[in-house]
N, C-alpha and C positions, 0 to 999 in steps of 0.2 A: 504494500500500500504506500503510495506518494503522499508527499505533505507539501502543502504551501506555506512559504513559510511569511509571515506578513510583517514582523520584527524580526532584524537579524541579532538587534544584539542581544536581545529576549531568547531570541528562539519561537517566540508565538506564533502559532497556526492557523488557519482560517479555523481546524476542528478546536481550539482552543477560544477562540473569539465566538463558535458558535454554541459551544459547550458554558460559554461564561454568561451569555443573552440567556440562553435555555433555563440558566440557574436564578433570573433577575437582574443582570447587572449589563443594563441596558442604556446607561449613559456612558459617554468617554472616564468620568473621573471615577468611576465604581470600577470600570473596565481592564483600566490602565492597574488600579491598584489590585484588586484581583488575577490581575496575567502578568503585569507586570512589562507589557507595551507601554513603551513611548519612555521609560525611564532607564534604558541606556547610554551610552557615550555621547549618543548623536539626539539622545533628548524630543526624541519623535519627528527628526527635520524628514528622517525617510519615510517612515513609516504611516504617522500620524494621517496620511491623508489615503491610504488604503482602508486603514480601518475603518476610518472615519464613513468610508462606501460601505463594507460590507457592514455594520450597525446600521446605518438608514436601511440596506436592503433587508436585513433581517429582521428591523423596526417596523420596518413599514410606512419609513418619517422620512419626508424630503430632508437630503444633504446639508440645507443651512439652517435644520434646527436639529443638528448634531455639531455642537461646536466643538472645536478643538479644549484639549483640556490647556488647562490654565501653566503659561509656561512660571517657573520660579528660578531664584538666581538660583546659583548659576545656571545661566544658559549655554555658557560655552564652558568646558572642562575647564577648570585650574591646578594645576600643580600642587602639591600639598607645599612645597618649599613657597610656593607665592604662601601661601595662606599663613605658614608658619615663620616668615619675615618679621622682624620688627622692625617697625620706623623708629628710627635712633634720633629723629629728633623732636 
């Protein structure tokens, strides 16, 4: 059996996205945290907009009242050495 995969850095499936709807978790922010799409490296810039189609399809809800979930900082990766710097003045 083949899988699509629709988060690479997750790993998530379409059977996982549809297995997570089936369960109730039928908005992006219940989804995301439930599968765990959209909260890798790349923060859902790939992803986020595949799911975003198959939730309306499986919702049964036009595309723009599936909104993307809510981005938070960081948005882009930082180095833990950034983070762990001190400003010396």
């Amino acid at each position: 059996m083949s899988k699509t995969i629709l988060c690479l850095c997750r790993d998530v499936t379409v059977q996982d996205v549809r297995r997570a709807v089936a369960e109730g978790y039928d908005d992006m922010e219940t989804l995301k945290r439930f599968t765990g799409a959209c909260t890798g490296p790349c923060q859902g810039k790939t992803c986020v907009d595949g799911i975003r189609q198959l939730l309306a399809d499986l919702t049964g809800r036009p595309l723009d009242e599936v909104p993307a979930p809510p981005r938070r900082p960081p948005v882009t990766p930082v180095r833990l050495g950034t983070l762990a710097a001190r400003d010396e003045d």
